[in-house]
C-alpha positions, 0 to 999 in steps of 0.5 A, a space after each residue: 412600512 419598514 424603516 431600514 436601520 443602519 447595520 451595526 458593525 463587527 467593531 461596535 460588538 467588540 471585535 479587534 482586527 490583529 493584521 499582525 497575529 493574522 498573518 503571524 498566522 498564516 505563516 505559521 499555517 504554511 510552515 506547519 504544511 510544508 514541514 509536513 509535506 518535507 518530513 513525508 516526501 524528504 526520503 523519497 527526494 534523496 533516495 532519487 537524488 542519490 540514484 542520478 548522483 554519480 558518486 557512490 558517497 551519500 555526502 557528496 554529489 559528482 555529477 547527474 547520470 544514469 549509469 545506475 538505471 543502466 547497471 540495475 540488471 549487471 550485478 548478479 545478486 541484485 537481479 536475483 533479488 529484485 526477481 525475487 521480490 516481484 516474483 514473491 509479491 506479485 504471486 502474494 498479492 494476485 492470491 490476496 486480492 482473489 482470496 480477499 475479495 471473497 472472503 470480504 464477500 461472505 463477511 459482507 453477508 452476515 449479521 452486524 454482530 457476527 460480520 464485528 467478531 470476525 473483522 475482530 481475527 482479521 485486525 490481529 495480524 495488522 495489530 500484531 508485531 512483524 517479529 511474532 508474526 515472522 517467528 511464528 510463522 517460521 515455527 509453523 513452516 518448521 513442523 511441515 519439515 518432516 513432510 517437506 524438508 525443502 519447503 523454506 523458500 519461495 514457497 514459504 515466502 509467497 504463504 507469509 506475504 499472503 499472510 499478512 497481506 490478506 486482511 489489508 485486501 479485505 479491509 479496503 473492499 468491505 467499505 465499498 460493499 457497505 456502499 452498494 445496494 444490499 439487495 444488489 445480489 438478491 436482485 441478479 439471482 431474481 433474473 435467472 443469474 447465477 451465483 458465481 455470475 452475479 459475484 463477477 458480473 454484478 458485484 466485483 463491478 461495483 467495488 472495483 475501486 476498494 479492490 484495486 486499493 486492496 491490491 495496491 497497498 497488498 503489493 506495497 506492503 509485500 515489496 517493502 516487507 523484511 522482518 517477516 521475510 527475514 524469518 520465512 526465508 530459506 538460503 539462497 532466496 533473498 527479497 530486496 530488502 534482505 539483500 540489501 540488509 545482508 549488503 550493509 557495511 559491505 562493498 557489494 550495495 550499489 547505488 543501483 537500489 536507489 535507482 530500483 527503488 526511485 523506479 518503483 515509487 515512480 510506477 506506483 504514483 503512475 499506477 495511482 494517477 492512471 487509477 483515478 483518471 480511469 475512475 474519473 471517466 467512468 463517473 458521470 459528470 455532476 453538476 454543481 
């Protein structure tokens, strides 16, 4: 027979309830996130406040409109550097996604030792400044003057962004090979498939998620680039942002940047939203 005993109580073993400190700190919970989400998302804000603001001023806001949107394509210069730069990175982030989706491939089939010493090469142009990689860079392109003398351009451009956006592609698609079965290749082969079959077919399938993260962030980072640009760049072929750095102090910056950019970042969370509902649809319902 089992004698039920009284439960002791959190204040018999000596626990204090401060209701004071507990919502002191609950307030300053919700302040630290708010805070952060402010200083995240506070440039994003203004840059589309500006971009609907009537006046040119930064100071002052007129009225709402849209006449920025209208006037993006009016100013020459601006048209050409916006054509540039979609150009440039979508050229450097197509060429990045298939290079480095192969390349994670082959890095994905050696050993653990080996597949570290070459992941080691590809962090260095992530860890190494912009500055030195543009300089350097612009001294390679310098030597294939004789042989090319008008190679600065586009063409030395769309080789830098590849440059630097190439090991952002790898780094998000081995993750996703790490996850699928590592006999996933052998097993295609065992049915009578061939190689370039079984990597199209079996395996770019099952890391498809790391291979459009790859080729977001790639094309994030070619748009946004300047100091690289800066230095790889021939006359007459500006980028947006060398544009707009070469507009500073001038009459020639139109609020119509900050409608292109507002556009942008807009396509980019429509692009990331329509991402995961494709991926949620393409999951099968778990059940808790």
């Amino acid at each position: 027979m089992m004698t039920n005993y009284p439960r002791a109580t959190l204040e018999e073993y000596g626990y204090k309830d401060y209701p004071i400190l507990r919502k002191a700190y609950r307030i300053f919970k919700i302040a630290i996130v708010s805070l952060t989400f402010l200083m995240l998302y506070l440039s994003v804000i203004v840059l589309a406040i500006q971009s609907v603001n009537s006046s040119p001023s930064v100071t002052s806001f007129g009225r709402f409109t849209l006449k920025w949107y209208v006037q993006m394509f009016e100013v020459r210069s601006l048209a050409n550097a916006i054509q540039n730069t979609m150009v440039t990175s979508m050229i450097a982030t197509l060429l990045s996604t298939i290079l480095g989706t192969l390349i994670a491939v082959g890095i994905y089939s050696f050993e653990k030792k080996t597949r570290q010493k070459i992941m080691l090469f590809n962090n260095i142009p992530l860890l190494n400044a912009d500055i030195v990689t543009g300089i350097s860079l612009m001294l390679v392109f310098s030597l294939l003057l004789p042989v090319f003398p008008y190679i600065f351009g586009p063409i030395t451009l769309i080789m830098a962004h590849l440059f630097f956006t190439l090991p952002y592609v790898i780094l998000s698609v081995l993750p996703k090979l790490k996850e699928t079965d590592p006999n996933l290749m052998d097993a295609a082969l065992d049915l009578g498939v061939k190689p370039y079959r079984a990597l199209y077919k079996v395996i770019v399938p099952a890391i498809t998620a790391g291979i459009f993260s790859g080729m977001l962030l790639a094309f994030t980072m070619s748009v946004d680039d300047f100091v690289i640009s800066y230095y790889t760049t021939g006359n007459g072929f500006d980028n947006l942002s060398i544009w707009v750095y070469g507009s500073i102090g001038r009459r020639s910056l139109t609020p119509s940047v900050y409608a292109f950019s507002t556009l942008l970042t807009l396509m980019t969370v429509g692009i990331l939203y329509l991402y995961h509902i494709l991926n949620k649809k393409g999951k099968p319902n778990e059940k808790h």
